[in-house]
C-alpha positions, -999 to +999 in steps of 0.1 A: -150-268-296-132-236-308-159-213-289-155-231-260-117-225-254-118-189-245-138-203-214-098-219-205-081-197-184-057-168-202-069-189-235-045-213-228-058-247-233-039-283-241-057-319-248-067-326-209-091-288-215-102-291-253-113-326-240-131-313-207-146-286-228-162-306-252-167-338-235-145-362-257-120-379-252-083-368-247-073-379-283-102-359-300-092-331-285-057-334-288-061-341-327-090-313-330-065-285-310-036-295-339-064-291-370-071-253-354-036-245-350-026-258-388-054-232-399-038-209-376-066-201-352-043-212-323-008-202-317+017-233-306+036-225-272+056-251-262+050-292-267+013-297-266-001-263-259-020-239-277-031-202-269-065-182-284-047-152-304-060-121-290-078-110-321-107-142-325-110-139-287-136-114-287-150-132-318-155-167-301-174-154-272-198-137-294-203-170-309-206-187-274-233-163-264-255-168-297-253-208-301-246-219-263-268-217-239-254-206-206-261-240-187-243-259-216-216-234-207-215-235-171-214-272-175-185-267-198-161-247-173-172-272-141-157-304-163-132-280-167-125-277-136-134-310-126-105-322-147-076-300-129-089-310-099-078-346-107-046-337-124-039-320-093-045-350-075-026-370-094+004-346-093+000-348-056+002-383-053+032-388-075+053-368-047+049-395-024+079-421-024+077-449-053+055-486-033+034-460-005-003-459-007-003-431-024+016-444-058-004-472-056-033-454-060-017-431-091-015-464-109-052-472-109-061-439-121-068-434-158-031-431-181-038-397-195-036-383-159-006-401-147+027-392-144+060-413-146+080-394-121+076-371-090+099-344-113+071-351-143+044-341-119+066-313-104+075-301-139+042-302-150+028-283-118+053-255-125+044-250-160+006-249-152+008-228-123-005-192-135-031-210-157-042-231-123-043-201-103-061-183-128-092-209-133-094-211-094-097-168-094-120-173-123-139-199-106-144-176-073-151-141-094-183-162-110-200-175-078-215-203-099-195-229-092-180-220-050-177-261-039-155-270-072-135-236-068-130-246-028-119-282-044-100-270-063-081-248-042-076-277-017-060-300-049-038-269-056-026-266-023-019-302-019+001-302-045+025-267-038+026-283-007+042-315-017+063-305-042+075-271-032+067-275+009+052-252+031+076-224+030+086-223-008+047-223-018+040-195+007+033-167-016+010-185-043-009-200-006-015-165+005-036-157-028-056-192-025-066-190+012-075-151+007-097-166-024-113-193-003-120-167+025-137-146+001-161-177-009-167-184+027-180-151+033-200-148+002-214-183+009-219-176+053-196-208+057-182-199+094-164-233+098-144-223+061-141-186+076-120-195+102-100-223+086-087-198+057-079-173+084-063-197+104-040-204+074-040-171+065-023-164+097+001-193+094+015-175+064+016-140+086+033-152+114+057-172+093+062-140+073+068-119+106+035-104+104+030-115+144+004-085+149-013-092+117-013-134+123-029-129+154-060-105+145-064-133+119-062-157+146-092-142+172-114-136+140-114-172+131-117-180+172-150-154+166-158-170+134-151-215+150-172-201+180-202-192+164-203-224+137-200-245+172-172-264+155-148-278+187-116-289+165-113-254+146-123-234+183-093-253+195-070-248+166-078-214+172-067-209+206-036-231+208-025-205+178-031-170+193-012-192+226+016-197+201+017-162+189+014-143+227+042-174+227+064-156+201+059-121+217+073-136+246+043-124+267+043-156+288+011-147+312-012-141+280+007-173+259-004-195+294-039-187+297-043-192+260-029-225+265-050-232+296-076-223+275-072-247+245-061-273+269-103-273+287-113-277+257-091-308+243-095-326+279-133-318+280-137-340+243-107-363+258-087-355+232-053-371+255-027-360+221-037-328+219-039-325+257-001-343+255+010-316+234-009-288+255+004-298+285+042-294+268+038-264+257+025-248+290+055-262+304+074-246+283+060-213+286+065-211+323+095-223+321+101-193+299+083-171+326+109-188+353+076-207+369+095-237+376+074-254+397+044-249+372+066-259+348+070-291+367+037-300+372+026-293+335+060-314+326+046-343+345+009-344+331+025-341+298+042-374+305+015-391+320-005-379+288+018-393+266+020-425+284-019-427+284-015-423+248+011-447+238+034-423+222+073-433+237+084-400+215+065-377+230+072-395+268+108-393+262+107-356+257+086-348+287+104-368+305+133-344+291+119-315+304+105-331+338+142-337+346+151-300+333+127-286+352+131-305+384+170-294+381+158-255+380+133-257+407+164-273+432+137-302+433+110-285+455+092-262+424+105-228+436+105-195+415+135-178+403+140-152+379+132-157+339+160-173+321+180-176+356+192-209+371+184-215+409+214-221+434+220-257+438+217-271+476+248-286+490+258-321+484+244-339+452+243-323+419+211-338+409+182-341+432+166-377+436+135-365+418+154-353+389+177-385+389+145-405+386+138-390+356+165-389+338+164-429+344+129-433+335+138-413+304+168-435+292+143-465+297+122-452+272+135-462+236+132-433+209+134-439+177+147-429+152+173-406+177+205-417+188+202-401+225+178-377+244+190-340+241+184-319+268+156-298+268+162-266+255+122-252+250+094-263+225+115-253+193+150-260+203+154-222+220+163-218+255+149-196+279+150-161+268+162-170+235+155-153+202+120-146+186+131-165+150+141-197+169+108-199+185+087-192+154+065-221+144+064-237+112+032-254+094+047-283+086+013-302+073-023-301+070-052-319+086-087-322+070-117-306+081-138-333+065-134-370+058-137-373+016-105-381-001-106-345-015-112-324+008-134-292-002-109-272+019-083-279+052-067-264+082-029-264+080-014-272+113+007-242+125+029-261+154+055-288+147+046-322+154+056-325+194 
Protein backbone atom coordinates (compact mmCIF):
# COMPACT_ATOMS: atom_id res chain seq x y z
CA UNK A 1 0.00 0.00 0.00
CA UNK A 2 2.95 2.41 0.76
CA UNK A 3 3.95 2.57 -3.13
CA UNK A 4 0.69 3.19 -4.05
CA UNK A 5 0.13 6.57 -2.08
CA UNK A 6 2.33 8.77 -4.07
CA UNK A 7 -0.34 8.06 -6.82
CA UNK A 8 -2.78 10.43 -4.09
CA UNK A 9 -2.63 13.83 -5.06
CA UNK A 10 0.31 16.20 -3.46
CA UNK A 11 0.92 12.74 -1.35
CA UNK A 12 -1.75 13.54 0.72
CA UNK A 13 -3.87 10.54 1.38
CA UNK A 14 -6.37 9.70 4.58
CA UNK A 15 -8.43 6.15 5.10
CA UNK A 16 -11.20 6.89 2.28
CA UNK A 17 -7.52 6.90 -0.42
CA UNK A 18 -5.22 4.19 1.33
CA UNK A 19 -8.54 2.16 1.06
CA UNK A 20 -9.36 3.09 -2.71
CA UNK A 21 -5.72 2.44 -3.42
CA UNK A 22 -5.49 -0.87 -2.27
CA UNK A 23 -8.92 -2.08 -2.42
CA UNK A 24 -9.73 -2.82 1.39
CA UNK A 25 -11.78 -1.67 3.36
CA UNK A 26 -11.84 1.79 5.07
CA UNK A 27 -10.61 0.29 8.47
CA UNK A 28 -7.51 -1.51 6.87
CA UNK A 29 -6.48 1.30 5.54
CA UNK A 30 -7.07 3.57 8.17
CA UNK A 31 -5.12 1.11 10.68
CA UNK A 32 -2.30 0.36 7.84
CA UNK A 33 -1.88 4.55 7.27
CA UNK A 34 -1.26 4.79 11.42
CA UNK A 35 1.43 1.58 11.32
CA UNK A 36 3.46 3.77 8.45
CA UNK A 37 3.29 6.90 10.32
CA UNK A 38 4.47 5.18 13.89
CA UNK A 39 7.59 4.05 11.68
CA UNK A 40 7.66 7.41 10.49
CA UNK A 41 7.24 6.94 6.69
CA UNK A 42 4.28 9.33 6.83
CA UNK A 43 4.05 12.67 8.51
CA UNK A 44 0.59 13.35 10.55
CA UNK A 45 -1.23 16.70 9.48
CA UNK A 46 -4.12 17.23 11.15
CA UNK A 47 -6.91 14.38 12.57
CA UNK A 48 -6.76 11.50 10.19
CA UNK A 49 -4.38 12.64 7.58
CA UNK A 50 -1.08 11.67 6.54
CA UNK A 51 1.44 13.26 3.82
CA UNK A 52 4.44 11.13 1.73
CA UNK A 53 7.70 13.08 3.18
CA UNK A 54 9.45 14.40 0.20
CA UNK A 55 12.47 12.28 0.58
CA UNK A 56 10.75 8.37 0.03
CA UNK A 57 8.65 10.05 -2.70
CA UNK A 58 11.05 9.46 -5.40
CA UNK A 59 11.82 6.08 -3.70
CA UNK A 60 8.12 4.73 -3.79
CA UNK A 61 7.61 5.38 -7.40
CA UNK A 62 10.67 3.52 -8.30
CA UNK A 63 9.15 0.69 -6.42
CA UNK A 64 5.68 1.23 -8.20
CA UNK A 65 7.42 1.01 -11.60
CA UNK A 66 9.45 -2.31 -10.77
CA UNK A 67 6.58 -4.47 -8.93
CA UNK A 68 3.28 -2.83 -10.48
CA UNK A 69 2.26 -3.23 -13.56
CA UNK A 70 0.78 -0.08 -15.13
CA UNK A 71 -2.82 -1.49 -15.54
CA UNK A 72 -2.79 -2.50 -11.77
CA UNK A 73 -1.89 1.13 -11.46
CA UNK A 74 -4.17 2.80 -13.58
CA UNK A 75 -6.81 0.80 -11.91
CA UNK A 76 -5.44 1.99 -8.66
CA UNK A 77 -5.91 5.93 -9.36
CA UNK A 78 -9.61 5.33 -11.17
CA UNK A 79 -10.93 3.71 -7.65
CA UNK A 80 -9.24 6.54 -6.57
CA UNK A 81 -11.12 8.66 -8.14
CA UNK A 82 -14.07 6.80 -8.20
CA UNK A 83 -14.13 7.21 -4.43
CA UNK A 84 -14.07 11.24 -4.44
CA UNK A 85 -16.51 11.19 -6.80
CA UNK A 86 -18.90 9.71 -4.23
CA UNK A 87 -17.65 11.73 -1.29
CA UNK A 88 -18.41 14.56 -3.46
CA UNK A 89 -21.75 13.39 -3.89
CA UNK A 90 -22.42 12.74 -0.65
CA UNK A 91 -21.13 16.23 0.45
CA UNK A 92 -23.51 17.58 -2.10
CA UNK A 93 -26.39 15.98 -0.84
CA UNK A 94 -25.89 16.88 2.70
CA UNK A 95 -26.42 20.74 1.71
CA UNK A 96 -29.87 20.06 0.90
CA UNK A 97 -32.42 20.91 3.93
CA UNK A 98 -32.71 17.92 6.63
CA UNK A 99 -36.39 15.34 5.22
CA UNK A 100 -35.80 16.46 1.18
CA UNK A 101 -34.97 13.76 -1.29
CA UNK A 102 -31.76 14.48 -1.24
CA UNK A 103 -31.02 13.54 2.68
CA UNK A 104 -32.94 10.82 2.25
CA UNK A 105 -30.84 9.47 -0.16
CA UNK A 106 -27.47 10.39 2.04
CA UNK A 107 -28.82 7.96 4.50
CA UNK A 108 -28.86 4.91 2.34
CA UNK A 109 -25.45 5.42 1.30
CA UNK A 110 -22.60 3.49 2.96
CA UNK A 111 -21.57 5.21 6.77
CA UNK A 112 -17.99 5.91 5.95
CA UNK A 113 -19.22 8.42 3.23
CA UNK A 114 -21.85 10.16 5.21
CA UNK A 115 -21.87 13.20 6.94
CA UNK A 116 -23.82 14.30 10.07
CA UNK A 117 -24.26 17.87 9.13
CA UNK A 118 -24.41 20.26 6.07
CA UNK A 119 -21.27 22.22 8.08
CA UNK A 120 -19.50 18.51 8.33
CA UNK A 121 -19.79 18.19 4.57
CA UNK A 122 -18.91 21.93 4.11
CA UNK A 123 -15.93 21.64 6.49
CA UNK A 124 -14.79 18.67 4.97
CA UNK A 125 -15.14 20.15 1.31
CA UNK A 126 -12.94 23.12 2.36
CA UNK A 127 -10.25 21.10 3.80
CA UNK A 128 -10.05 18.80 0.69
CA UNK A 129 -10.34 21.37 -1.78
CA UNK A 130 -6.50 21.74 -3.23
CA UNK A 131 -6.15 17.98 -2.96
CA UNK A 132 -9.70 17.63 -5.05
CA UNK A 133 -8.66 19.99 -7.52
CA UNK A 134 -5.36 18.52 -7.82
CA UNK A 135 -6.61 14.72 -8.58
CA UNK A 136 -9.07 16.25 -11.15
CA UNK A 137 -5.76 18.31 -13.04
CA UNK A 138 -4.06 15.08 -12.49
CA UNK A 139 -6.68 13.11 -13.90
CA UNK A 140 -6.90 15.48 -17.15
CA UNK A 141 -2.80 15.88 -17.63
CA UNK A 142 -2.91 11.72 -18.02
CA UNK A 143 -5.67 11.26 -20.71
CA UNK A 144 -6.25 7.80 -19.35
CA UNK A 145 -8.98 8.19 -17.45
CA UNK A 146 -11.17 11.66 -19.47
CA UNK A 147 -15.01 10.25 -18.42
CA UNK A 148 -14.02 9.75 -14.51
CA UNK A 149 -11.98 13.26 -14.69
CA UNK A 150 -15.32 14.87 -16.52
CA UNK A 151 -17.29 13.03 -13.43
CA UNK A 152 -15.45 14.13 -11.32
CA UNK A 153 -15.40 17.65 -12.21
CA UNK A 154 -19.25 17.65 -12.43
CA UNK A 155 -19.27 16.05 -8.41
CA UNK A 156 -16.83 18.93 -7.61
CA UNK A 157 -18.87 21.54 -8.99
CA UNK A 158 -21.98 20.35 -7.49
CA UNK A 159 -20.72 20.58 -4.44
CA UNK A 160 -18.84 24.42 -4.54
CA UNK A 161 -22.01 25.13 -5.87
CA UNK A 162 -24.11 24.10 -2.90
CA UNK A 163 -22.12 24.98 -0.38
CA UNK A 164 -20.27 28.05 -1.43
CA UNK A 165 -22.99 29.18 -4.39
CA UNK A 166 -22.40 30.34 -7.64
CA UNK A 167 -20.56 33.48 -6.97
CA UNK A 168 -18.30 32.45 -3.95
CA UNK A 169 -17.05 29.21 -6.01
CA UNK A 170 -16.34 31.36 -9.08
CA UNK A 171 -12.71 31.23 -9.16
CA UNK A 172 -11.96 27.43 -8.33
CA UNK A 173 -15.15 26.99 -11.36
CA UNK A 174 -13.03 28.90 -13.83
CA UNK A 175 -9.96 26.29 -13.42
CA UNK A 176 -12.62 23.15 -13.67
CA UNK A 177 -14.54 24.27 -16.77
CA UNK A 178 -11.14 25.40 -18.45
CA UNK A 179 -9.99 21.62 -17.55
CA UNK A 180 -13.12 20.05 -18.90
CA UNK A 181 -12.70 22.16 -22.11
CA UNK A 182 -9.32 20.93 -22.54
CA UNK A 183 -10.73 17.12 -22.36
CA UNK A 184 -13.42 17.98 -24.77
CA UNK A 185 -11.05 19.09 -27.28
CA UNK A 186 -8.54 16.31 -26.78
CA UNK A 187 -11.40 13.87 -26.89
CA UNK A 188 -13.56 15.89 -30.26
CA UNK A 189 -16.68 16.06 -27.75
CA UNK A 190 -18.46 19.23 -29.58
CA UNK A 191 -21.63 18.89 -27.26
CA UNK A 192 -18.89 19.13 -23.97
CA UNK A 193 -17.00 22.00 -26.03
CA UNK A 194 -19.67 24.30 -25.98
CA UNK A 195 -21.08 23.46 -22.54
CA UNK A 196 -17.63 24.34 -20.72
CA UNK A 197 -17.58 27.54 -22.82
CA UNK A 198 -20.89 28.32 -22.10
CA UNK A 199 -19.94 28.25 -18.41
CA UNK A 200 -16.80 29.57 -19.05
CA UNK A 201 -18.51 32.60 -20.18
CA UNK A 202 -20.94 32.63 -17.36
CA UNK A 203 -17.94 33.26 -15.13
CA UNK A 204 -16.64 36.15 -17.76
CA UNK A 205 -19.58 37.98 -17.95
CA UNK A 206 -20.20 37.73 -14.30
CA UNK A 207 -16.63 38.85 -13.81
CA UNK A 208 -17.18 41.87 -16.29
CA UNK A 209 -15.33 40.25 -18.98
CA UNK A 210 -18.55 41.17 -21.40
CA UNK A 211 -16.22 41.09 -24.60
CA UNK A 212 -14.48 38.00 -23.45
CA UNK A 213 -18.03 36.10 -22.35
CA UNK A 214 -19.33 36.58 -25.57
CA UNK A 215 -16.47 35.26 -27.96
CA UNK A 216 -16.86 32.26 -25.53
CA UNK A 217 -20.42 32.43 -26.28
CA UNK A 218 -20.37 32.23 -30.47
CA UNK A 219 -17.57 29.45 -30.15
CA UNK A 220 -19.75 27.18 -28.24
CA UNK A 221 -22.87 28.43 -30.74
CA UNK A 222 -19.97 27.15 -33.59
CA UNK A 223 -19.15 24.26 -31.46
CA UNK A 224 -23.63 23.15 -30.38
CA UNK A 225 -24.17 23.76 -34.19
CA UNK A 226 -21.90 21.35 -35.56
CA UNK A 227 -22.78 18.40 -32.72
CA UNK A 228 -26.58 19.08 -33.91
CA UNK A 229 -27.37 19.34 -30.25
CA UNK A 230 -30.85 21.78 -30.10
CA UNK A 231 -30.81 22.52 -26.15
CA UNK A 232 -27.02 23.67 -26.11
CA UNK A 233 -27.69 25.70 -29.85
CA UNK A 234 -30.33 27.41 -27.87
CA UNK A 235 -28.49 28.01 -24.61
CA UNK A 236 -26.17 29.47 -26.78
CA UNK A 237 -28.10 32.04 -28.47
CA UNK A 238 -30.41 33.26 -25.63
CA UNK A 239 -26.71 34.01 -23.93
CA UNK A 240 -24.85 36.09 -26.62
CA UNK A 241 -28.87 37.80 -26.62
CA UNK A 242 -28.23 38.42 -22.93
CA UNK A 243 -24.74 39.80 -23.39
CA UNK A 244 -25.66 42.35 -26.74
CA UNK A 245 -28.49 42.71 -23.67
CA UNK A 246 -25.81 44.02 -21.23
CA UNK A 247 -24.08 46.21 -23.84
CA UNK A 248 -27.24 47.83 -24.19
CA UNK A 249 -27.15 47.22 -28.04
CA UNK A 250 -30.90 46.45 -28.13
CA UNK A 251 -31.16 45.80 -32.18
CA UNK A 252 -28.36 42.95 -31.94
CA UNK A 253 -29.77 41.70 -28.11
CA UNK A 254 -33.48 41.44 -30.27
CA UNK A 255 -32.55 39.41 -33.15
CA UNK A 256 -30.47 37.17 -30.90
CA UNK A 257 -33.63 36.68 -28.99
CA UNK A 258 -35.72 36.21 -32.09
CA UNK A 259 -33.31 33.86 -32.94
CA UNK A 260 -33.32 31.54 -29.89
CA UNK A 261 -37.00 32.01 -29.62
CA UNK A 262 -37.44 29.88 -33.68
CA UNK A 263 -35.70 27.54 -32.29
CA UNK A 264 -37.58 26.84 -28.72
CA UNK A 265 -41.18 27.30 -30.60
CA UNK A 266 -39.98 25.02 -33.54
CA UNK A 267 -39.30 21.94 -30.66
CA UNK A 268 -42.43 23.48 -28.73
CA UNK A 269 -40.59 24.20 -25.99
CA UNK A 270 -43.76 26.77 -24.57
CA UNK A 271 -41.26 27.67 -21.09
CA UNK A 272 -38.43 28.61 -22.77
CA UNK A 273 -40.54 30.38 -25.45
CA UNK A 274 -42.52 32.06 -22.08
CA UNK A 275 -39.25 33.30 -21.03
CA UNK A 276 -38.11 34.33 -24.69
CA UNK A 277 -40.97 36.20 -25.33
CA UNK A 278 -40.22 38.25 -21.81
CA UNK A 279 -37.10 39.06 -22.52
CA UNK A 280 -37.79 40.45 -26.08
CA UNK A 281 -40.21 42.53 -24.46
CA UNK A 282 -38.00 43.80 -22.34
CA UNK A 283 -35.38 44.65 -24.81
CA UNK A 284 -37.62 46.78 -26.84
CA UNK A 285 -38.91 48.28 -24.23
CA UNK A 286 -35.39 49.26 -23.51
CA UNK A 287 -35.00 50.30 -27.30
CA UNK A 288 -38.44 52.59 -26.63
CA UNK A 289 -40.42 49.94 -29.11
CA UNK A 290 -43.38 50.06 -27.14
CA UNK A 291 -45.71 48.57 -29.36
CA UNK A 292 -43.29 45.55 -29.99
CA UNK A 293 -42.89 45.54 -26.55
CA UNK A 294 -46.57 44.97 -26.32
CA UNK A 295 -47.03 42.39 -28.54
CA UNK A 296 -44.04 40.31 -27.23
CA UNK A 297 -45.62 41.14 -23.51
CA UNK A 298 -48.82 39.55 -24.65
CA UNK A 299 -47.40 36.19 -26.14
CA UNK A 300 -45.40 35.95 -23.07
CA UNK A 301 -48.62 35.80 -21.26
CA UNK A 302 -50.44 33.61 -23.29
CA UNK A 303 -47.17 31.33 -23.12
CA UNK A 304 -47.27 31.29 -19.61
CA UNK A 305 -50.82 30.58 -19.45
CA UNK A 306 -50.42 27.68 -22.05
CA UNK A 307 -47.91 26.52 -19.64
CA UNK A 308 -49.55 26.67 -16.34
CA UNK A 309 -47.05 28.83 -14.68
CA UNK A 310 -49.40 31.81 -12.55
CA UNK A 311 -45.70 33.27 -11.64
CA UNK A 312 -44.56 33.86 -14.81
CA UNK A 313 -48.49 35.13 -16.04
CA UNK A 314 -48.47 37.56 -13.32
CA UNK A 315 -45.31 39.17 -14.43
CA UNK A 316 -46.24 39.49 -18.07
CA UNK A 317 -49.17 40.55 -17.25
CA UNK A 318 -46.93 43.28 -15.30
CA UNK A 319 -45.30 44.32 -18.10
CA UNK A 320 -48.39 44.05 -20.60
CA UNK A 321 -49.97 46.79 -18.43
CA UNK A 322 -46.45 48.78 -18.37
CA UNK A 323 -46.13 48.62 -21.70
CA UNK A 324 -49.72 49.41 -22.66
CA UNK A 325 -49.27 52.67 -20.34
CA UNK A 326 -46.06 53.78 -22.45
CA UNK A 327 -47.48 53.08 -25.81
CA UNK A 328 -50.79 55.66 -24.67
CA UNK A 329 -52.58 52.26 -25.55
CA UNK A 330 -52.21 52.25 -29.41
CA UNK A 331 -48.22 50.70 -29.50
CA UNK A 332 -46.62 53.98 -30.67
CA UNK A 333 -42.76 54.78 -30.59
CA UNK A 334 -41.20 57.30 -28.39
CA UNK A 335 -37.77 57.85 -27.53
CA UNK A 336 -35.54 55.21 -25.31
CA UNK A 337 -36.11 55.49 -21.65
CA UNK A 338 -38.86 58.37 -22.42
CA UNK A 339 -42.48 58.25 -21.30
CA UNK A 340 -45.23 59.09 -24.07
CA UNK A 341 -47.70 62.10 -23.43
CA UNK A 342 -50.87 60.82 -21.87
CA UNK A 343 -54.20 61.55 -23.99
CA UNK A 344 -56.73 63.68 -22.25
CA UNK A 345 -59.19 62.25 -19.90
CA UNK A 346 -58.38 58.84 -18.14
CA UNK A 347 -55.10 58.13 -16.65
CA UNK A 348 -55.06 54.60 -17.66
CA UNK A 349 -56.33 53.41 -20.98
CA UNK A 350 -58.98 50.52 -20.97
CA UNK A 351 -56.42 48.10 -22.41
CA UNK A 352 -54.05 48.74 -19.69
CA UNK A 353 -56.91 48.75 -16.94
CA UNK A 354 -57.72 45.29 -18.15
CA UNK A 355 -54.60 44.14 -17.32
CA UNK A 356 -53.80 45.32 -14.39
CA UNK A 357 -57.20 43.41 -13.38
CA UNK A 358 -56.44 40.26 -14.98
CA UNK A 359 -53.12 40.57 -13.15
CA UNK A 360 -54.50 41.04 -9.53
CA UNK A 361 -56.75 37.86 -10.41
CA UNK A 362 -53.85 35.93 -10.82
CA UNK A 363 -52.57 34.74 -7.25
CA UNK A 364 -48.68 34.77 -6.78
CA UNK A 365 -47.19 33.12 -4.40
CA UNK A 366 -45.05 33.46 -2.31
CA UNK A 367 -45.20 37.62 -3.00
CA UNK A 368 -47.27 39.80 -1.11
CA UNK A 369 -48.36 42.20 -4.24
CA UNK A 370 -47.29 42.55 -7.97
CA UNK A 371 -44.44 45.24 -8.40
CA UNK A 372 -44.37 47.17 -11.24
CA UNK A 373 -42.38 46.22 -13.93
CA UNK A 374 -39.23 47.75 -13.93
CA UNK A 375 -37.18 45.42 -16.81
CA UNK A 376 -36.03 41.62 -16.75
CA UNK A 377 -33.58 42.26 -13.64
CA UNK A 378 -35.30 44.86 -11.64
CA UNK A 379 -33.50 47.95 -13.86
CA UNK A 380 -35.52 50.32 -15.64
CA UNK A 381 -35.09 51.56 -18.92
CA UNK A 382 -31.80 52.98 -19.49
CA UNK A 383 -30.57 51.84 -16.23
CA UNK A 384 -27.15 50.79 -15.18
CA UNK A 385 -25.07 47.85 -16.85
CA UNK A 386 -24.40 45.99 -13.09
CA UNK A 387 -28.22 45.94 -12.47
CA UNK A 388 -28.84 44.13 -15.60
CA UNK A 389 -26.06 41.64 -15.34
CA UNK A 390 -27.23 38.08 -15.09
CA UNK A 391 -26.46 35.67 -12.55
CA UNK A 392 -26.15 31.67 -12.90
CA UNK A 393 -28.10 30.86 -10.29
CA UNK A 394 -28.26 26.86 -11.13
CA UNK A 395 -27.39 24.19 -13.43
CA UNK A 396 -29.22 21.83 -15.73
CA UNK A 397 -27.95 18.49 -16.96
CA UNK A 398 -26.89 17.63 -20.28
CA UNK A 399 -27.64 13.99 -19.68
CA UNK A 400 -30.15 12.03 -17.59
CA UNK A 401 -27.67 9.76 -15.03
CA UNK A 402 -27.73 10.80 -11.51
CA UNK A 403 -24.05 11.98 -12.02
CA UNK A 404 -23.88 13.71 -14.65
CA UNK A 405 -20.40 13.43 -16.71
CA UNK A 406 -20.57 17.19 -17.09
CA UNK A 407 -23.58 20.21 -17.09
CA UNK A 408 -24.57 23.51 -18.51
CA UNK A 409 -25.02 26.14 -15.79
CA UNK A 410 -28.00 28.34 -16.59
CA UNK A 411 -26.72 31.93 -17.09
CA UNK A 412 -30.34 33.82 -16.70
CA UNK A 413 -32.38 33.99 -13.49
CA UNK A 414 -35.31 31.89 -13.29
CA UNK A 415 -38.19 34.31 -15.02
Amino acid sequence: MLRLLVLAPGGWADAQIASALAGCSVADGEAALEGFAAYGMLRPRGTGRYLVPGCLDPLLRERLAAEERPAEVELARARMLERAVRQLHACRLAAEPAGSPGRKKLAGMPKPLRFSSSAEAGGWLEERLPTLIEAARMAVETGQLDTLARRLVAALTHALTAHRGFEGAAVELYGLHQLVLDVARRRDLPVERAAALLNLGDLDGGAGRVDKALARYKSALEAARASGDPYTTGRALESIGGTYQELEDWHRAADWYGRALELRLSRRDTPAAARLYARLGAVHGYAGQWGEALRDWRAAAAACRRAGDRPGYARALSGTADAQERSGGRGRRCAPGRRPPRPPGPAVTPGCTRSWRAMRRTRWTGSAGIPRWRGPCGAPPGGSRRARRRTPVRHLRVGTDTLPTYEISSGFPKD
